[in-house]
GUBAKOL-102433 format. One line per 10 residues: for each residue x, y, z of C-alpha. Coordinates in Angstrom, 2 decimals, padded with zeros to 5 digits. Each point is the difference from the previous one (the first is absolute). Last residue first. Layout:
# residues N
X:Y:Z  ...
# end
This chain:
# residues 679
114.08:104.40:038.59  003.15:-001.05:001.02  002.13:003.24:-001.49  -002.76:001.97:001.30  000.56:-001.34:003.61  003.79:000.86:-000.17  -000.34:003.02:-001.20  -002.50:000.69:003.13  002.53:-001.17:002.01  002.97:001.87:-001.41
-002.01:003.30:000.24  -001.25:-000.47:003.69  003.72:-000.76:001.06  001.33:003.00:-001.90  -002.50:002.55:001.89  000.61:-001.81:003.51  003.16:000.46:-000.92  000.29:003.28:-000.55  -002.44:000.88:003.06  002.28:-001.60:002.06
003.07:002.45:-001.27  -002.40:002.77:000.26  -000.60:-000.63:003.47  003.56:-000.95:000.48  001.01:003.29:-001.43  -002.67:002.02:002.42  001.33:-000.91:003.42  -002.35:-000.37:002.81  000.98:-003.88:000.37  -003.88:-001.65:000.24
001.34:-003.16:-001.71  000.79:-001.15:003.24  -003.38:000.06:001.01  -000.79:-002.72:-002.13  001.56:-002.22:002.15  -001.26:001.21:002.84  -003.45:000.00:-001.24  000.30:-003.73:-001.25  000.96:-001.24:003.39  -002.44:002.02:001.99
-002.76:-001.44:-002.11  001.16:-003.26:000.04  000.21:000.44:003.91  -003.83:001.27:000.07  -001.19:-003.02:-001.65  002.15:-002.64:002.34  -001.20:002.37:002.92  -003.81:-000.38:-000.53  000.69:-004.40:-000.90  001.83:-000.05:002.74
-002.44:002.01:002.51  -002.37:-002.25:-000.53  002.65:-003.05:-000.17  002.43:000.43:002.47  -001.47:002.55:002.10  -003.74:-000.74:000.06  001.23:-003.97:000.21  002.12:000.43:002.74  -002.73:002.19:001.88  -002.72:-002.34:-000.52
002.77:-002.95:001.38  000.43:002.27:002.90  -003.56:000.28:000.70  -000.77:-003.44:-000.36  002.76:-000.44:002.78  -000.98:002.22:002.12  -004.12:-001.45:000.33  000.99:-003.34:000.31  002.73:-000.87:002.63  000.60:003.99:001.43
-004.17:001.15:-000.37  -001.32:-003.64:000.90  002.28:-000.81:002.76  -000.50:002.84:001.65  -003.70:-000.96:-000.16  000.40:-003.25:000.92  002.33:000.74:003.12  -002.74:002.65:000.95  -002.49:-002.71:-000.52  001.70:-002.28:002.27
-003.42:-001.63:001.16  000.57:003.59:002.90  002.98:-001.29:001.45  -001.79:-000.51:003.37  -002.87:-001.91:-001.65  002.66:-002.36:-001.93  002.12:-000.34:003.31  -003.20:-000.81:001.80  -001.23:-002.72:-002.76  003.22:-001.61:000.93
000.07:-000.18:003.69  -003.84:000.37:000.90  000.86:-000.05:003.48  001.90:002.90:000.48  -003.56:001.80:-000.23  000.01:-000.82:003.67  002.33:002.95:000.91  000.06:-000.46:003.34  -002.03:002.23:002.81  001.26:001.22:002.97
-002.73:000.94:002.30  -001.69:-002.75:-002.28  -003.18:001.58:-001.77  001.61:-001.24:-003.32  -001.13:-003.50:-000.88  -003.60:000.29:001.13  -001.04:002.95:-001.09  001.51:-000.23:-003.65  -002.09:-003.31:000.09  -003.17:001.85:001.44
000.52:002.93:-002.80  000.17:-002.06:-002.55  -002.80:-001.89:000.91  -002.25:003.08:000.46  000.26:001.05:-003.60  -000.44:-003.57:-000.92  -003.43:000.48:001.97  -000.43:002.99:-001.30  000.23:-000.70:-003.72  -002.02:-002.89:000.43
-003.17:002.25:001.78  000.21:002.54:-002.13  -000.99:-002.43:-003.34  -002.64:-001.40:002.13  -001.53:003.31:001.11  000.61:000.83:-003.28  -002.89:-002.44:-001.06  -000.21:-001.55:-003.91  -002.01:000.36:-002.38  002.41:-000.02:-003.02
-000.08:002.62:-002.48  000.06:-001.14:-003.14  002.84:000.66:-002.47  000.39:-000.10:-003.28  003.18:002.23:-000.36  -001.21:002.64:-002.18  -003.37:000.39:001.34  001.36:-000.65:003.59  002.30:003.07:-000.40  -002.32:002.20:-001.79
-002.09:-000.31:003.09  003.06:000.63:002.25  000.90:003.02:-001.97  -004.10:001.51:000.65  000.53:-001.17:003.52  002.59:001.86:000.83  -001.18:003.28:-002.02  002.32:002.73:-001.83  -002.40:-000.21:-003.45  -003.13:-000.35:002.56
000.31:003.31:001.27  001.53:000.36:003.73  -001.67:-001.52:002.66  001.10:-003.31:-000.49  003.37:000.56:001.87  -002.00:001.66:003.32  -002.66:-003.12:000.34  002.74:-002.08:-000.04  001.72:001.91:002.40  -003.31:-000.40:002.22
-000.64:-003.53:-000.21  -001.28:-000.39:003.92  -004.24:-000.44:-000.87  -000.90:-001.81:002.77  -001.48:-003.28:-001.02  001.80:-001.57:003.52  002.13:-002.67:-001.04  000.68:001.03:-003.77  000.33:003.43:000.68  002.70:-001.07:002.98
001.30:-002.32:-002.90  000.59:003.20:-002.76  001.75:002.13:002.43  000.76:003.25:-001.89  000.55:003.18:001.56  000.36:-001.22:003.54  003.53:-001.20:-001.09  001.58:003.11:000.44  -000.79:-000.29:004.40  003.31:-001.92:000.98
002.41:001.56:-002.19  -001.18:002.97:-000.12  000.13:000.44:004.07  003.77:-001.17:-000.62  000.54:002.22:-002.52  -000.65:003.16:001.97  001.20:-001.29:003.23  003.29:-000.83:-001.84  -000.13:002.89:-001.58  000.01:002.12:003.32
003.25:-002.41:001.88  002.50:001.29:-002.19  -000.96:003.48:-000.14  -000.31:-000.51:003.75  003.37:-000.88:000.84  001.89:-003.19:-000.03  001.97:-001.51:002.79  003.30:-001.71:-000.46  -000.06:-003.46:001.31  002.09:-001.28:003.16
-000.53:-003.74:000.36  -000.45:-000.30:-003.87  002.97:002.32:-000.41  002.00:-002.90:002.27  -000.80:-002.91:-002.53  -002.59:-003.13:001.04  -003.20:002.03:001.93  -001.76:-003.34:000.98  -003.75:-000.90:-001.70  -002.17:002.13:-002.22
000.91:003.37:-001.90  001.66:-000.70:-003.07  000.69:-003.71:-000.23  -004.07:-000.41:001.23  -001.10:002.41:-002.66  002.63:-001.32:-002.76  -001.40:-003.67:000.51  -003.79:001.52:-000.22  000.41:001.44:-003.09  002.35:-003.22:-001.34
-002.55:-002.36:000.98  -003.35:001.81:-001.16  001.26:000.63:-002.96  001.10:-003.70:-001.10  -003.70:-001.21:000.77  -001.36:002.31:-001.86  002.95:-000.34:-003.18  -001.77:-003.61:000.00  -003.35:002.01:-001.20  001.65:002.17:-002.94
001.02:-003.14:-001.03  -003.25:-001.90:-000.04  -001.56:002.68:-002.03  002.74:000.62:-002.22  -000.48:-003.69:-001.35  -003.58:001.09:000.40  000.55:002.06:-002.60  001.89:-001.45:-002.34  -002.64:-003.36:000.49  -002.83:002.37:-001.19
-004.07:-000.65:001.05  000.64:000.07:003.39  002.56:002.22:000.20  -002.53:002.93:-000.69  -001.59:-000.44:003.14  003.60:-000.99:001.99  001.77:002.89:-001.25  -002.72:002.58:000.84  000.08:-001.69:003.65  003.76:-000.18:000.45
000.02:004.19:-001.03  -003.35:000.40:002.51  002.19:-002.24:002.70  002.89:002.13:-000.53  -002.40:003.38:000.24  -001.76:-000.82:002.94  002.66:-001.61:002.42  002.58:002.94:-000.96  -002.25:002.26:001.68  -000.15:-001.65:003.52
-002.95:-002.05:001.25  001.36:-002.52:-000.51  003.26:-001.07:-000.69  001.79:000.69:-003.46  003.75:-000.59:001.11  000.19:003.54:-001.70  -002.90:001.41:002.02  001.47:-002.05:003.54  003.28:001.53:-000.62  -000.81:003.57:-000.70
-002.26:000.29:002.99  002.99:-002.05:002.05  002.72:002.91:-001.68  -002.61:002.53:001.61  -000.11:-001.98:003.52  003.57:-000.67:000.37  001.12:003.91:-001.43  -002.39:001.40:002.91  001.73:-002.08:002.44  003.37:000.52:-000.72
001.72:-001.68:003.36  -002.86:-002.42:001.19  000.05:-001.38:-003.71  003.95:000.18:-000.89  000.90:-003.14:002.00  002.21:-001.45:-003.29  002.31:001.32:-002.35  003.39:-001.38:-001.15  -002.08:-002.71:-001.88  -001.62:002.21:-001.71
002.78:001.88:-001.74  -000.91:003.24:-000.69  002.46:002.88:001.55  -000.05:002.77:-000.32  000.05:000.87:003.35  -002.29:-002.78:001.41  -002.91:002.92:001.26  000.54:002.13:-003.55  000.07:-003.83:-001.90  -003.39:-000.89:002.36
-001.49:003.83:-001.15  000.66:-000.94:-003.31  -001.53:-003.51:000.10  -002.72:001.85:000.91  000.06:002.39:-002.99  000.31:-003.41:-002.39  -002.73:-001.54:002.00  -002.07:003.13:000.16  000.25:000.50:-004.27  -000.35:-003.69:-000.58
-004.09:000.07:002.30  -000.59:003.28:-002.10  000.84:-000.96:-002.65  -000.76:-003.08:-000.18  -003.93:000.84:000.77  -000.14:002.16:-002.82  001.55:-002.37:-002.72  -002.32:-002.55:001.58  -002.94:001.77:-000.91  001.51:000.39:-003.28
000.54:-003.52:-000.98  -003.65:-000.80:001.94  -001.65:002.54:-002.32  001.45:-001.47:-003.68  -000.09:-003.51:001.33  000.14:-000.95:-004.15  001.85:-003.04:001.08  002.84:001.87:-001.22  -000.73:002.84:002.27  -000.08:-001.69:002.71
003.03:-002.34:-000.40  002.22:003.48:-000.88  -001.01:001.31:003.52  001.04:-002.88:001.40  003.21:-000.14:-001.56  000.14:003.55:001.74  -000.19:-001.67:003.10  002.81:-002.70:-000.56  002.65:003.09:-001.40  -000.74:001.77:003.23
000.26:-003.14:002.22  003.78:-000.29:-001.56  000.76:004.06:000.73  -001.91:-000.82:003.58  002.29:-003.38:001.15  003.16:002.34:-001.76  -001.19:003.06:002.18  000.56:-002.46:002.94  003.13:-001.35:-000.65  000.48:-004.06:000.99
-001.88:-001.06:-003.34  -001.07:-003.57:000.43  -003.88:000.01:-000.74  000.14:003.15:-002.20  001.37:-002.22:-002.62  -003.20:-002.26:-000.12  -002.03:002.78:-000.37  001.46:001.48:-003.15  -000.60:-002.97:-002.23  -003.78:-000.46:001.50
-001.21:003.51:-000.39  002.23:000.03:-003.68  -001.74:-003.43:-001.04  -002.84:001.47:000.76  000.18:003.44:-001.45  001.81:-001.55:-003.23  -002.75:-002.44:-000.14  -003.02:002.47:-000.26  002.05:002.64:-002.82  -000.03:-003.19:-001.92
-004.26:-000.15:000.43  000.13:003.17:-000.64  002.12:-000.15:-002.92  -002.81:-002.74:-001.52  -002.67:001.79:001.14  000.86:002.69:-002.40  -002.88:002.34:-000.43  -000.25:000.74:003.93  003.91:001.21:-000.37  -001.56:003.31:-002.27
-002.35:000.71:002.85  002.53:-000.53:002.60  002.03:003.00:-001.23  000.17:001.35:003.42  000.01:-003.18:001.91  002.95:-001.03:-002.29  002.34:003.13:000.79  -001.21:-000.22:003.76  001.25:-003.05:000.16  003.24:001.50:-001.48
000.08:003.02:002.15  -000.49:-002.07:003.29  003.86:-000.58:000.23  000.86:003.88:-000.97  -002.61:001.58:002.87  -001.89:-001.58:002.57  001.62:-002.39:001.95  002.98:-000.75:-001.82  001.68:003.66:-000.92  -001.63:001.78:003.22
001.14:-002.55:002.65  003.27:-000.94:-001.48  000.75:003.91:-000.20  -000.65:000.26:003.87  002.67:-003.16:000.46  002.76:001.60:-001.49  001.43:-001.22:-003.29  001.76:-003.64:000.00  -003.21:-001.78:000.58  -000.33:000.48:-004.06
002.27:-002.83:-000.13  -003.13:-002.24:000.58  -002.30:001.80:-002.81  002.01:-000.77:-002.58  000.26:-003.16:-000.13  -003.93:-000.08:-001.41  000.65:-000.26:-003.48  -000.60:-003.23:-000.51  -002.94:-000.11:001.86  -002.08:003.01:000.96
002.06:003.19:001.61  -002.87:002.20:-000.63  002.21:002.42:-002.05  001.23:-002.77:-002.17  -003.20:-002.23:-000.56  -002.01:002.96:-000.36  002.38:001.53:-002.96  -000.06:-003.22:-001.81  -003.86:-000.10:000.02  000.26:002.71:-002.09
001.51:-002.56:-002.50  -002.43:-002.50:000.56  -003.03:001.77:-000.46  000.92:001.19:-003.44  001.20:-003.78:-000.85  -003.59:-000.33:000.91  -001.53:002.76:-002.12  001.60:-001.73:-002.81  -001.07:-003.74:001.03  -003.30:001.41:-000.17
000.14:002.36:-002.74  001.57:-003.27:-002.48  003.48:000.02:-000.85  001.70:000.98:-003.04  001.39:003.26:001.10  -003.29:001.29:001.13  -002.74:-001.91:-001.40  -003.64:000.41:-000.49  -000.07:003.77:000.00  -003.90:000.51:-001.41
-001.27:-000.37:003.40  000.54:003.22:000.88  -003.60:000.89:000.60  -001.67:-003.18:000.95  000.80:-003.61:000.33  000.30:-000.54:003.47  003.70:-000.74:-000.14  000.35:003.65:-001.75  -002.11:002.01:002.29  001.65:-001.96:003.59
003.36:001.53:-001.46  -001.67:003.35:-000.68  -001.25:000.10:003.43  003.51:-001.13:001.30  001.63:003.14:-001.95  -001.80:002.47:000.89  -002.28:001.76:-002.56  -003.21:-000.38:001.94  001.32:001.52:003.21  002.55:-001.00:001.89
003.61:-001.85:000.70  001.83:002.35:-003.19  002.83:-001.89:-002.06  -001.28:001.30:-003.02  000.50:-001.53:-003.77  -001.39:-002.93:000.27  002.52:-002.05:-001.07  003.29:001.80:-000.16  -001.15:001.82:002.98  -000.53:-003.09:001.59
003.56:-001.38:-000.93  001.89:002.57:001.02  -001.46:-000.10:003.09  000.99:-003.51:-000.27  003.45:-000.06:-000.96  000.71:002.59:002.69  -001.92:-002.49:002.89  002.47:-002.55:-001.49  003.29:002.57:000.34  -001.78:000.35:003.51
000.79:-003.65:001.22  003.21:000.58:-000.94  000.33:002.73:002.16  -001.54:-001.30:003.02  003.32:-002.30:000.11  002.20:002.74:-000.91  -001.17:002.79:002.27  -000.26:-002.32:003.15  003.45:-001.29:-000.68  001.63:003.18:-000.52
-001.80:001.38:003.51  001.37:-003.42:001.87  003.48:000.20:-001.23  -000.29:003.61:000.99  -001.14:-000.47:003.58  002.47:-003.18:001.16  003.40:001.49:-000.47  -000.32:003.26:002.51  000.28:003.65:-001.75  -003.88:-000.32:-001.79
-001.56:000.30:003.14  -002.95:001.04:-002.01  000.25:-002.82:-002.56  -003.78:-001.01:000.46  -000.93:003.74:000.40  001.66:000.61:-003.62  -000.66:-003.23:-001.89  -003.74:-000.09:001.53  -000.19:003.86:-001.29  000.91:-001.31:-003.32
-002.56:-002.90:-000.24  -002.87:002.61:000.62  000.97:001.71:-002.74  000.04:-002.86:-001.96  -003.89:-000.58:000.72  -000.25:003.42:-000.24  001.02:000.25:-003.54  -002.33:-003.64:-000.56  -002.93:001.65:001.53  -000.21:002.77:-002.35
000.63:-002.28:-003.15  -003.18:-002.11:001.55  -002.44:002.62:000.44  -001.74:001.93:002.59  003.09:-000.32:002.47  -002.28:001.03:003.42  002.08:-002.76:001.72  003.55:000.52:-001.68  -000.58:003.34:001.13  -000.08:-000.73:003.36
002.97:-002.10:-000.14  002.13:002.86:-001.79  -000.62:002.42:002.70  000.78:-002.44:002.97  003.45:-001.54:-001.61  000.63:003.75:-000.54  -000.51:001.05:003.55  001.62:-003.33:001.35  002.92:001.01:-002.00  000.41:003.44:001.13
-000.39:-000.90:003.80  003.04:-002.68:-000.63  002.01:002.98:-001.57  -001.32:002.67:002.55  001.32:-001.92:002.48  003.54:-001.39:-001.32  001.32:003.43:000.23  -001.15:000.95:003.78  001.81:-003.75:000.99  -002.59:-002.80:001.12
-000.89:-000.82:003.49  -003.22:001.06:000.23  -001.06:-002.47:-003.11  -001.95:-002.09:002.14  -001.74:002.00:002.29  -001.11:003.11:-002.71  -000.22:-002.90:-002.41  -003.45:-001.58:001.79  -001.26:003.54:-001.44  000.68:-000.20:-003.13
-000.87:-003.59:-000.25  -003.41:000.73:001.42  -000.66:002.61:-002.87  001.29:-002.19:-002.79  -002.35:-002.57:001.49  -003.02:002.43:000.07  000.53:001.18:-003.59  000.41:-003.51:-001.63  -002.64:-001.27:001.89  -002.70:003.10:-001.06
001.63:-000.02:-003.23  -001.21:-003.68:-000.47  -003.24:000.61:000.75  -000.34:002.61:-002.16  001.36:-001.74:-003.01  -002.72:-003.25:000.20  -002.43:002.32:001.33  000.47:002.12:-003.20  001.84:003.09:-000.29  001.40:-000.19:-004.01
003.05:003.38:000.04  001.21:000.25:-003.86  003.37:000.76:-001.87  -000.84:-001.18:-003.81  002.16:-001.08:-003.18  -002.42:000.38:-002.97  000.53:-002.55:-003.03  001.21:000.07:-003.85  -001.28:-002.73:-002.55  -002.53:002.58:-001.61
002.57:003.49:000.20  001.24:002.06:002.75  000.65:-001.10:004.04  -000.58:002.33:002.41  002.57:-000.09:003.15  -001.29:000.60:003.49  -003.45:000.29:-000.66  -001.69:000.57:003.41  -002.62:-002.49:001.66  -002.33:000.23:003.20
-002.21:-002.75:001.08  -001.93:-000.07:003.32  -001.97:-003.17:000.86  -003.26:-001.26:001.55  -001.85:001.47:-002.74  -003.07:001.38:002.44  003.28:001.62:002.54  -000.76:-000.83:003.73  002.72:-002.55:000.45  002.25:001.90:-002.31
-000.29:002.79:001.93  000.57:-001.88:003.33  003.42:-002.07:-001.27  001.17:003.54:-001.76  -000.43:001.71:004.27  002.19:-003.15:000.63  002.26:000.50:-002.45  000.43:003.83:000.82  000.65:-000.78:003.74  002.69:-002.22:-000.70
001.68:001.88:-002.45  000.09:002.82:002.44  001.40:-002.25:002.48  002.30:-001.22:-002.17  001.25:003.34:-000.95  000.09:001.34:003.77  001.95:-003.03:001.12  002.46:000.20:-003.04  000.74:004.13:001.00  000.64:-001.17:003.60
002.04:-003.22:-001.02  002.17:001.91:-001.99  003.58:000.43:002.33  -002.11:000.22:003.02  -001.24:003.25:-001.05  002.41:001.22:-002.40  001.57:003.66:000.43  003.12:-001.71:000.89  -000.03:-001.59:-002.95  000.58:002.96:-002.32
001.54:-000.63:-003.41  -000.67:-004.13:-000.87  -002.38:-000.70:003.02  -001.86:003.34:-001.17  -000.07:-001.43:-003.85  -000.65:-003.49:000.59  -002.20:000.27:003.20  -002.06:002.34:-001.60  -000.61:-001.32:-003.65  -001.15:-003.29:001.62
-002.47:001.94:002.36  -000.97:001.26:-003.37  -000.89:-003.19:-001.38  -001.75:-001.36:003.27  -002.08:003.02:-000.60  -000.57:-000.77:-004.23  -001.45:-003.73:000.58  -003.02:001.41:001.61  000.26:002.95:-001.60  -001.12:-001.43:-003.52
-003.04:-000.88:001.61  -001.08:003.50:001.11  -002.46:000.76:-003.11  -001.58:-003.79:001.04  -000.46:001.58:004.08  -001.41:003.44:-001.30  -003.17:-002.09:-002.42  -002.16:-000.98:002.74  000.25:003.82:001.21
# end
């Protein structure tokens, strides 16, 4: 029986597949006959998904290998130099985890769209209910991806769906902008992450995550000395600096599809699609694919301390960077687009300060905590209809209660307060970067960043709470709000109860305080075999990097965080629990403008492509025609010009070939008189 739940993985990303199939081909012929235009047939799927990932999550947790690892030949390659392409299914807890939140989100947002999407058109439906089916299917098997040219198809398949549902309302002039700008900015991230996987098969000749032939075990074999040792270089450059220029350029892919600075602008427009598709694409799904990209081949980063130690500052600066800007946004998906792009620079801190269990703890915690906020701020834009300015808002709390006291479970996690879920993991992230920052300036550069983005959190989560639903109704729809139904108001409850209790799986200070063993989902990502284990990368990481572990008390560590955490919160409660409340952030005159126009990084980057990037391609083009294509044409005219010319001696007429031939005849006799005359 153990072994029914592995044979079934497949299916887990196959139902939400076929609910796809559904709504495309019965919306397309039939709709009539489709249950609430898809959402029936998407339900079901996720459900189904859900139930199998969990029942994987239990196998796997009773299995003696601690991991299930299936693998197909796709195409076979022929010859010494030639290599296998592979299809494969890896269940781990690191991947079973992760399907478990993937699933259960995608199953929420299904049914949080039966209230929010009731007022869509029978044709528009099935399309929207198509996309999140695909978006769904090719997430989950981005997780169980058993090898890295496996993940990278889904990866961009993933990409596509966010072009589709991010467009959806593709016939008004924000959508589409927004969808082209998604897919080209992640995009050129990718054309990296292509490099790469090129790269690693070029290398080592698989791209797989496990087993002894993977590719990170045969990095660790060559730096180590052993089998494989004998290639030294790899186009001139040492294995080291190779494998890191390897680790760089898959890194490129994480950077774009988690939204990490510079290619974060993204992420913002992305507000454009409906609110249930910003739920599923940045809480669990496309945005957490790139930390889960590096988490999953953290083995191979845990040889380069070097790129971890960059992938460390990007997160922080990134936490930091995006926080600020969430302080004056007046929208409220735009305060949790900007918080989105902070929390997954956290992610990208703990894992470069080799915070391999405290990254992903707080990938699970976010997304459930980003998920409710996102669906609550749904059920406010239902209430407001459609409408998301904060500042027209106001007096929502007794009026929505259920929605107030989810969104506040969401709020207090994110603003990292104890003892909700976002507390544990942020301070675990700050705590990993702190130890190891000791002994590295880079990284407690990120370090102190990551901790200043605190204080900025807790402000602008707590400002968009009390613009939302505290104080003085200030528009009419405020006064009046539209209600929301139950399959608005069930995820919520869901989500909120998540968001509150998710943390219990992993409080490192309460074990500290009271010797009560409380490190559970650490406990649960060591327990498969050691070639997959935390602590066996963070070993390798210390080797490498030199570090020692500093004794120092999370307690401590927890107790900073909060207190900034809490300071933010106080000043955000002080300035805006007015009945009418001012816009306070007015004050920072300058450095508002800059925060409001987002440092002017959409400015740079449009300034980059038409001022730089254009213009080097036009002069590339100039030169490919005038002088590549010169010099090819130049030939191909002297050709022309001698053919038609000789051509014309082509007449059909048999006296001027004889005549020709004559004179060929008399002028090959003359010259070679001539020549034995002078010789």
């Amino acid at each position: 029986m153990a072994a029914l739940p592995f044979e079934l993985a497949p299916v887990i990303a196959a139902l939400p597949f076929v609910s796809f199939l559904i709504a495309l081909l019965v919306g397309a012929f039939a709709p009539r006959l489709l249950p609430k235009g898809g959402a029936v047939p998407g339900i079901l799927a996720t459900a189904g998904s859900l139930a199998l990932s969990v029942w994987a999550f239990v196998a796997v947790r009773g299995s003696s290998e601690g991991l299930y690892h299936d693998s197909i030949t796709w195409v076979a390659g022929y010859g010494d130099a030639a290599f296998d392409l592979h299809f494969g299914v890896l269940l781990d807890p690191l991947s079973t985890m992760m399907l478990i939140i993937v699933s259960l989100v995608a199953l929420l947002v299904h049914v949080f769209s039966l209230g929010y999407m009731n007022d869509e058109d029978e044709t528009g439906l099935p399309r929207y209910y198509a996309g999140l089916g695909l978006f769904t299917a090719s997430m989950l098997s981005f997780v169980f991806a058993d090898n890295l040219l496996m993940a990278f198809m889904f990866f961009e398949l993933v990409g596509l769906c966010s072009w589709l549902l991010i467009g959806f309302w593709f016939r008004e002039e924000g959508p589409p902008s927004a969808a082209k700008k998604a897919f080209l900015v992640t995009r050129f991230g990718d054309y990296f992450f292509l490099v790469g996987v090129v790269g690693v098969f070029a290398t080592f000749g698989t791209s797989m995550f496990v087993g002894s032939e993977s590719f990170p075990v045969l990095a660790e074999e060559v730096l180590a000395g052993g089998a494989g040792a004998e290639v030294t270089t790899y186009l001139g450059l040492d294995p080291q600096a190779w494998f890191a220029v390897l680790g760089l350029l898959i890194l490129g892919g994480a950077v774009g599809k988690s939204a990490q600075f510079p290619l974060h602008t993204w992420l913002p427009d992305a507000m454009e699609g409906p609110t249930p598709v910003s739920a599923l694409i940045h809480a669990a799904t496309m945005v957490a694919a790139g930390v889960y990209l590096v988490a999953r081949i953290y083995g191979f980063y845990a040889l380069l301390p070097q790129v971890l130690a960059l992938i460390a500052f990007i997160g922080g600066f990134t936490a930091l960077f995006a926080a600020t800007m969430g302080v004056v946004k007046k929208e409220i998906k735009q305060v949790l687009a900007y918080s989105t792009i902070s929390q997954y620079g956290y992610m990208m801190l703990g894992l470069g300060a080799g915070g391999y269990v405290a990254a992903t703890f707080h990938l699970m915690t976010h997304a459930f905590f980003k998920a409710l906020l996102f669906l609550g701020a749904g059920s406010v834009i239902i209430a407001m209809h459609h409408n998301e300015n904060m500042w027209d808002m106001g007096g929502l709390k007794d009026k929505m209660p259920v929605t107030y006291y989810a969104f506040l479970s969401g709020s207090l996690a994110l603003a990292g307060i104890v003892p909700f879920s976002g507390f544990w993991s942020k301070d675990e992230v700050l705590y990993e970067a702190l130890v190891h920052g000791l002994n590295s300036p880079l990284l407690l550069g990120a370090y102190a960043m990551g901790l200043l983005a605190v204080f900025f959190t807790g402000f602008y989560t707590f400002r968009m709470v009390l613009l939302t639903f505290h104080g003085e109704p200030r528009s009419d729809t405020a006064r009046d709000p539209h209600g929301v139904r139950w399959n608005v108001k069930l995820p919520l409850a869901v989500l909120g109860i998540l968001a509150a209790v998710a943390g219990l799986v992993n409080m490192v200070p309460v074990q500290e305080l009271t010797g009560v063993h409380l490190e559970f989902l650490h406990d649960w990502l060591d327990a498969g075999p050691e070639a997959l284990s935390a602590h066996h990368y963070g070993d390798l990481l210390h080797d490498f990097a030199g570090y020692t572990a500093a004794e120092l008390s999370s307690l401590a560590a927890g107790a900073v965080s909060l207190a900034l955490a809490l300071m933010g919160s106080g000043v955000a409660w002080i300035l805006y629990t007015d009945p009418e409340p001012q816009e306070h952030t007015d004050r920072l005159g300058a450095v508002k403008t800059l925060w409001f126009n987002n440092y002017y990084q959409d400015e740079y980057q449009v300034w980059l492509a038409e001022g730089v990037t254009l213009p080097l391609a036009r002069a590339a083009d100039k030169f490919d025609q005038g002088v590549i294509d010169g010099v090819v044409d130049g030939v191909s005219s002297v050709s022309l010009f001698g053919g038609s010319r000789l051509k014309r001696i082509q007449t059909g007429v048999v006296s001027n070939y004889a005549f020709l031939l004559t004179t060929g005849l008399v002028v090959l006799l003359v010259a070679f008189g001539l020549m034995g005359g002078w010789f």
